[in-house]
C-alpha atoms as one frame of an Amber mdcrd trajectory, in Angstrom:
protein
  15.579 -43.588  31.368  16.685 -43.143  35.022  20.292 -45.184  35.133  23.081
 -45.512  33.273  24.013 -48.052  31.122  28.027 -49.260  29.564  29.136 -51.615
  26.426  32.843 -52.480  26.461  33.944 -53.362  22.648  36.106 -55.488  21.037
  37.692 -52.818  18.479  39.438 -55.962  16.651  37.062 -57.950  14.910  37.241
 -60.239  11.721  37.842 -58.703   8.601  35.212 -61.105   6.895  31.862 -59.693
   6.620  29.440 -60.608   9.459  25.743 -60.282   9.750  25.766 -60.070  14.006
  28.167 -58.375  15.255  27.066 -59.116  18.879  29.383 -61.135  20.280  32.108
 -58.321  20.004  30.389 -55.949  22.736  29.769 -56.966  26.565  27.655 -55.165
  28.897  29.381 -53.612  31.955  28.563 -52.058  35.309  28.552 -48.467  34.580
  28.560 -48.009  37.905  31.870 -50.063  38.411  35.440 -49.869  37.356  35.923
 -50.645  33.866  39.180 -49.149  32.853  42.432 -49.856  33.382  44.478 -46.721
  35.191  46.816 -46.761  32.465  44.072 -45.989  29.944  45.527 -43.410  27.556
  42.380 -41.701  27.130  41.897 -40.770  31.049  45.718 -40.000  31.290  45.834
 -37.733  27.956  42.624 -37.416  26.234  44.148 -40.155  24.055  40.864 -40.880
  21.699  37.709 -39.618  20.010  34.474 -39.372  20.691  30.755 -39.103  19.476
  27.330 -37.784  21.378  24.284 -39.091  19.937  20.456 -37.898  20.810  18.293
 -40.532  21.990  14.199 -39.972  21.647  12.313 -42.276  23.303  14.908 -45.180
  21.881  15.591 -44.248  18.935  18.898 -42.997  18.135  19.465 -40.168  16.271
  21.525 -39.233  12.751  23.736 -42.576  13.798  25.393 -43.146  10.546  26.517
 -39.639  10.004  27.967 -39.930  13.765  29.661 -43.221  12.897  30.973 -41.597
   9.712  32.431 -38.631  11.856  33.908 -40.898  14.495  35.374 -42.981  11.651
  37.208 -39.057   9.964  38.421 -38.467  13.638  40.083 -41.668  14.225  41.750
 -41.599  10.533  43.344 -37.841  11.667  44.273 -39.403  15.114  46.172 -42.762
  13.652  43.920 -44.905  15.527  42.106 -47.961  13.855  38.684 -47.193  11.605
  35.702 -48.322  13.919  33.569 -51.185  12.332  30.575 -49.197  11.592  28.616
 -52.574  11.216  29.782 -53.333  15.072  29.399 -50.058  16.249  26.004 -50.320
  14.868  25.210 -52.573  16.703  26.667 -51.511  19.766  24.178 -48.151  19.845
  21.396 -50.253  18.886  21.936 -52.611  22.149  22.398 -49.320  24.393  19.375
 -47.534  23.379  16.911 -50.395  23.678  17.994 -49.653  27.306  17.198 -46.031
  26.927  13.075 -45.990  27.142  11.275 -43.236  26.638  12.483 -39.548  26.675
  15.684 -37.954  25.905  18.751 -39.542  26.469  22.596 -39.453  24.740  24.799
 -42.535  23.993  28.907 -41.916  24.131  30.869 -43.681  21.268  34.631 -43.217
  22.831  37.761 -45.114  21.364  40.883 -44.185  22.768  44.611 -45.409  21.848
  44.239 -47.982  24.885  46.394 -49.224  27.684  50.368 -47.331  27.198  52.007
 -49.598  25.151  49.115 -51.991  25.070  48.372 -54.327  21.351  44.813 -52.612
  21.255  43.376 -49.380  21.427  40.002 -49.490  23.986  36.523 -48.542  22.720
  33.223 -48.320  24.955  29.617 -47.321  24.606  27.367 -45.475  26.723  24.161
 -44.624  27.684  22.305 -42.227  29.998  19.660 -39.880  30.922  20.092 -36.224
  28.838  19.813 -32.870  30.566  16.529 -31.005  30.704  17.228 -28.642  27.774
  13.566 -27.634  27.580  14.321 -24.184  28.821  16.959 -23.435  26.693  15.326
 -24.286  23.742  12.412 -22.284  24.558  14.199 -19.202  26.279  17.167 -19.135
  24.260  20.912 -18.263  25.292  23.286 -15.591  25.339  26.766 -15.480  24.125
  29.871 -14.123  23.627  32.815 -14.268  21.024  36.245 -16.020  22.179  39.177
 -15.982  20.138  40.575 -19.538  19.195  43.954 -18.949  18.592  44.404 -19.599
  15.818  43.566 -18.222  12.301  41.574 -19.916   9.647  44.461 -21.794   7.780
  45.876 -23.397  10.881  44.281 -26.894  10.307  45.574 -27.225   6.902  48.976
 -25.994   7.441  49.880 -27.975  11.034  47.306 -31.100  11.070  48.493 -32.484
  14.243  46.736 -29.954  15.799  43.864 -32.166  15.015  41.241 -29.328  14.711
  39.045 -31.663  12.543  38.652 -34.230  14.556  36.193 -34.753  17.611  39.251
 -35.900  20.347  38.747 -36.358  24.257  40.837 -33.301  24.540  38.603 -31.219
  25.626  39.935 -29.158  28.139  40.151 -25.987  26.139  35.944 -26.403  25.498
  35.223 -26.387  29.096  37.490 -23.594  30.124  36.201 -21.499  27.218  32.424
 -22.515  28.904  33.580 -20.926  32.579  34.833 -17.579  30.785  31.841 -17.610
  28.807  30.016 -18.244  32.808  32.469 -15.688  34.068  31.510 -12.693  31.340
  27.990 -13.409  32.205  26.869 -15.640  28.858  25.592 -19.041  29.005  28.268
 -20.153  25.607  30.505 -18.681  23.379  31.306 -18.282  19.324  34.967 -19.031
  18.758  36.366 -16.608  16.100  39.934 -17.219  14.292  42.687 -14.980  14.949
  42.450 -13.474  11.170  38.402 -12.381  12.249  35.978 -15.371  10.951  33.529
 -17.070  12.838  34.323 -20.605  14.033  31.510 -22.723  16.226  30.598 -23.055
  19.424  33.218 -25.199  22.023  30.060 -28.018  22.015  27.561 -26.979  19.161
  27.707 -25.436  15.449  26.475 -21.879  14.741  24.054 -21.410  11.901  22.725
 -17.701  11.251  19.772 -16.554   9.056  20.129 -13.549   6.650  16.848 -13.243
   5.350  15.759 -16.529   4.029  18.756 -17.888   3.688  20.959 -19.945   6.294
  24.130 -20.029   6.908  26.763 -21.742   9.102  30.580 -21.521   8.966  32.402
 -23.771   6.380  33.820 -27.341   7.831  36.959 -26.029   7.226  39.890 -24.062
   9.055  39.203 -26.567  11.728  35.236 -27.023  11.803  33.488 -30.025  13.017
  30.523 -30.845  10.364  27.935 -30.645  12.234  25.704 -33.602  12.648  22.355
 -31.770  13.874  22.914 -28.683  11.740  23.331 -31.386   8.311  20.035 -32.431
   9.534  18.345 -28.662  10.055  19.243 -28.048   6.821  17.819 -30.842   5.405
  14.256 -29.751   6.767  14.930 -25.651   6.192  15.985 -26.929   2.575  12.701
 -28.866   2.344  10.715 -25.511   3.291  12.149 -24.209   0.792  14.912 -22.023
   2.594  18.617 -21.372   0.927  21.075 -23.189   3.202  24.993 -22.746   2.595
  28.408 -22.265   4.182  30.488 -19.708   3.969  33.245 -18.026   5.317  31.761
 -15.327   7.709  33.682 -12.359   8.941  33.181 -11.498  12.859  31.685  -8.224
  11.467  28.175 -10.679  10.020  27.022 -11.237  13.532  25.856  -8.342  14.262
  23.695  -7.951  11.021  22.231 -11.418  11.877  18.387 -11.632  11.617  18.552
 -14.659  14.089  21.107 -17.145  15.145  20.856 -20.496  16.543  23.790 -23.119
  18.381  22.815 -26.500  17.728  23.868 -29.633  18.874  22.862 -33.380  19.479
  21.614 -33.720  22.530  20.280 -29.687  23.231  19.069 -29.174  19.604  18.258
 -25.635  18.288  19.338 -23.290  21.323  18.443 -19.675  20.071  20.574 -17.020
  20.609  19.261 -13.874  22.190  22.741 -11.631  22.275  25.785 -11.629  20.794
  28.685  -9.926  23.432  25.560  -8.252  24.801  24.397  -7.089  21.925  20.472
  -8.280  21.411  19.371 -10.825  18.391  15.741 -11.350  17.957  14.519 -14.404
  18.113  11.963 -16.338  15.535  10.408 -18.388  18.650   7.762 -20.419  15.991
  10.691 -21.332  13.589  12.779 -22.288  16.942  10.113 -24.307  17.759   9.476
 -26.110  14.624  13.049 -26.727  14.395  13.570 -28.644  17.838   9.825 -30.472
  16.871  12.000 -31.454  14.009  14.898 -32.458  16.022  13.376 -34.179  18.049
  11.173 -36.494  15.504  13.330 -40.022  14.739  15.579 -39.515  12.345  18.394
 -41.561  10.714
């Protein structure tokens, strides 16, 4: 895929049930203005969002992503999306996607200020080269959220379950990641457990069994990692969650960050301390990843 490609929907459709859906999306210039400036989710990160992998047009894990999207607009007040539309909507935009990697947006924000409907769009485009990373691995360091583990529960607008446009603490926690030398970071709580990554989940192997952090205390399920464990459960690996102290990631056999769109990134160092690295698993994993899945 070498351009970019838009869907503007209609996030007010019949309540009836409806085989095509198609009439409720256009296709847009992605090129061109498409927003109004008084869209809430330019001004103030009004919305929610979704990233899904594309391989070589086929959209990846899209119901769990719809079902996440859905659990982020119910904690952020804003309508339910019409999975059945939005279906259809991903479908349309990676048709255009061709072969190779690419990533389709879902975004639905609260709209126009004090406009009757909230504005939802798709998108599709070209992914990064993660190749590398995958391959080569990256190194991290630990970041302290803020907040301890019990936060989410006990003040929910804070939102820390849902995937919002907000994501200007992410990016800055990226460039002091960049600025201590790693390529990411590991939030941690403020009470000392292990959180996820700003853009990725963390999932660490003790022995044969896998771990990753509870979808709790704030925790994005991840999409990708649902799916890794699926195929380490298959090999006949034991996959869990768990509350993990800071203290665990140093006595980590190997850790990986994985997302949609870069897959299994190994880690090589914690806050400069080394982690080996299982380069065969890491590379069955992301030959996983990347086979169509649903």
């Amino acid at each position: 895929m070498n351009r970019r490609f838009a869907l503007m929907i209609d996030p007010v459709v019949a309540d009836e049930v409806r085989d095509d859906y198609s009439d409720t999306f256009t296709t847009v210039d992605a090129a061109a203005p498409a927003l109004s400036v008084g869209e809430l989710s330019t001004q103030r990160g009004d919305g929610v969002f979704e990233s899904i992998g594309v391989v070589d047009g086929h959209a990846q894990e899209v119901v769990p992503h719809l079902e996440r999207l859905a659990h982020s607009a119910r904690l952020c007040d804003l309508p339910v999306p019409n999975a059945h539309q939005w279906h259809q909507a991903i479908d349309s935009a990676a048709e255009q996607c061709g072969e190779g990697e690419a990533v389709i947006k879902l975004i639905l924000s609260r709209g126009v200020e004090h406009g009757p409907t909230p504005t939802a769009w798709v998108t599709a485009a070209p992914a990064a080269d993660f190749r590398a990373v995958r391959e080569n691995g990256i190194r991290v360091v630990t970041l302290d959220r803020g907040y301890d583990l019990g936060a989410a529960e006990r003040a929910p607008w804070l939102l820390l379950g849902a995937k919002t446009l907000s994501y200007a603490v992410n990016m800055a926690a990226l460039r002091e990641a960049h600025r201590r030398g790693a390529d990411d970071a590991i939030f941690l709580s403020s009470d000392g457990f292990v959180l996820e990554a700003p853009t990725a989940s963390l999932i660490l192997r003790f022995g044969n069994r896998f771990v990753t952090p509870a979808p709790n205390g704030g925790i994005l399920h991840g999409t990708t990692q649902l799916s890794m464990y699926d195929h380490l459960a298959d090999r006949g690996f034991e996959v869990g969650y768990d509350r993990i102290p800071a203290s665990d990631l140093a006595r980590a056999d190997a850790a990986w960050l994985v997302s949609s769109v870069r897959l299994a990134a190994p880690i090589t160092a914690i806050d400069d301390v080394d982690v080996a690295v299982d380069h065969t698993l890491t590379a069955e994993l992301n030959a996983y990843l990347l086979s169509p899945r649903d």
